[in-house]
C-alpha positions in Angstrom: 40.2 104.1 -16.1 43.9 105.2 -14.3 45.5 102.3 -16.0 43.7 103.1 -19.3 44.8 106.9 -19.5 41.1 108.1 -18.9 40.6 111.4 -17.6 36.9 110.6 -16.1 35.8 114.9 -16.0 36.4 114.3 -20.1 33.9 112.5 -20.7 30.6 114.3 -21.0 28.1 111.6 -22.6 27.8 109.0 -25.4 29.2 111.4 -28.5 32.5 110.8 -26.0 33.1 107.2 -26.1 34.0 107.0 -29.4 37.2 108.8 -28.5 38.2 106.8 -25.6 40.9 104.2 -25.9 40.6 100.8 -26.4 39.9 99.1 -23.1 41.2 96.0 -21.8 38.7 92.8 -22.9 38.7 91.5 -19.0 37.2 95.1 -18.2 34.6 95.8 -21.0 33.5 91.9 -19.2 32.8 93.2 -15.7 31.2 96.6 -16.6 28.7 94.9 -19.4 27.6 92.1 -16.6 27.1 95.5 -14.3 25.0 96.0 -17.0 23.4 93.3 -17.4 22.3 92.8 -13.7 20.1 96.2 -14.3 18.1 94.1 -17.0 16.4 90.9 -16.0 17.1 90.8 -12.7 14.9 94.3 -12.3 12.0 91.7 -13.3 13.3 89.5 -10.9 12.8 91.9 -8.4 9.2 93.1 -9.4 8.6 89.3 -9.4 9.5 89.2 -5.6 7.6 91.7 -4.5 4.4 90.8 -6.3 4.6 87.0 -4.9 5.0 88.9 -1.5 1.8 90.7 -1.6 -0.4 88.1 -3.5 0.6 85.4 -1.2 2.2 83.5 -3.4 5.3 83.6 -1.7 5.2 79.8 -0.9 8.5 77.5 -0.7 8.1 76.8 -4.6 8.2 80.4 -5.3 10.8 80.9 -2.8 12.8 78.1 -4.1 12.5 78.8 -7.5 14.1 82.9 -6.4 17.0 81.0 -5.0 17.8 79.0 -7.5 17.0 82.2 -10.2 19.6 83.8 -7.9 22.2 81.0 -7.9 22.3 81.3 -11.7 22.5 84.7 -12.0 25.9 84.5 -9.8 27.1 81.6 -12.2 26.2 84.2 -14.9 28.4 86.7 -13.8 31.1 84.1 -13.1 31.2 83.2 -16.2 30.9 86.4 -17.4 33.4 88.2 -15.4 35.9 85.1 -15.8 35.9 83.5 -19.4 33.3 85.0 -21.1 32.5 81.7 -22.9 29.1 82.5 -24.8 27.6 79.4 -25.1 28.1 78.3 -21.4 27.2 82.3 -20.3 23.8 81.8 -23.1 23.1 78.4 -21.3 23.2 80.0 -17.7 21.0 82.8 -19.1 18.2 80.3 -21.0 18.1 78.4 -17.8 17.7 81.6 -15.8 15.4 82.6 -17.9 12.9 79.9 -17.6 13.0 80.0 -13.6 12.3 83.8 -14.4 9.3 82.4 -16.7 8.1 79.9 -14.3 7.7 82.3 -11.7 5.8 84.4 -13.6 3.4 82.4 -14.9 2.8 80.8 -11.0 2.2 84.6 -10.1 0.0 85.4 -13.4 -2.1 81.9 -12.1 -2.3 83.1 -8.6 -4.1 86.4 -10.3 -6.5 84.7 -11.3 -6.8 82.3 -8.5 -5.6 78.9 -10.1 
């Protein structure tokens, strides 16, 4: 915000931004994946949680969070680096079937399958 000019006590809510000054591309990168890893990965962690206290915390589950994990890090790689939309959706879609899969092995567990 010091290399952009930005007095931070200025800005007092949305109505503000429109005023601001154009920010550098790289930057707007890194504070939309901060962002973004207050989305899904907030599901994630409910996810965790609720295997934890059903039981279903087994190493499929477990292995299935690491990997989830692993491509959330690759997300924000590419992200935070290029920004390359098709390689950042890929990472996403994949993520977001491990996300899937976990659920549904949780949603079976609730119902004892």
């Amino acid at each position: 915000m010091r290399k952009a000019g930005i007095d931070p006590a200025k800005i007092k809510g949305s109505e503000s931004y429109a005023r601001l000054p154009p920010l550098e591309p790289k930057a707007v990168w890194v504070a939309d994946n901060y962002s973004h890893l207050h989305e899904q990965p907030v599901i994630f962690y409910a996810l965790c949680v609720y295997s934890h206290m059903v039981g279903v915390a087994d190493g499929v589950n477990v292995g299935l969070a690491w990997a989830y994990v692993a491509i959330r890090v690759v997300h924000s790689f590419i992200q935070i680096m290029s920004n390359f939309v098709p390689l950042r959706f890929m990472a996403f879609s994949i993520g977001s079937l491990v996300l899937m899969i976990i659920a549904a092995r949780n949603g079976l567990a609730l119902f004892g399958l």
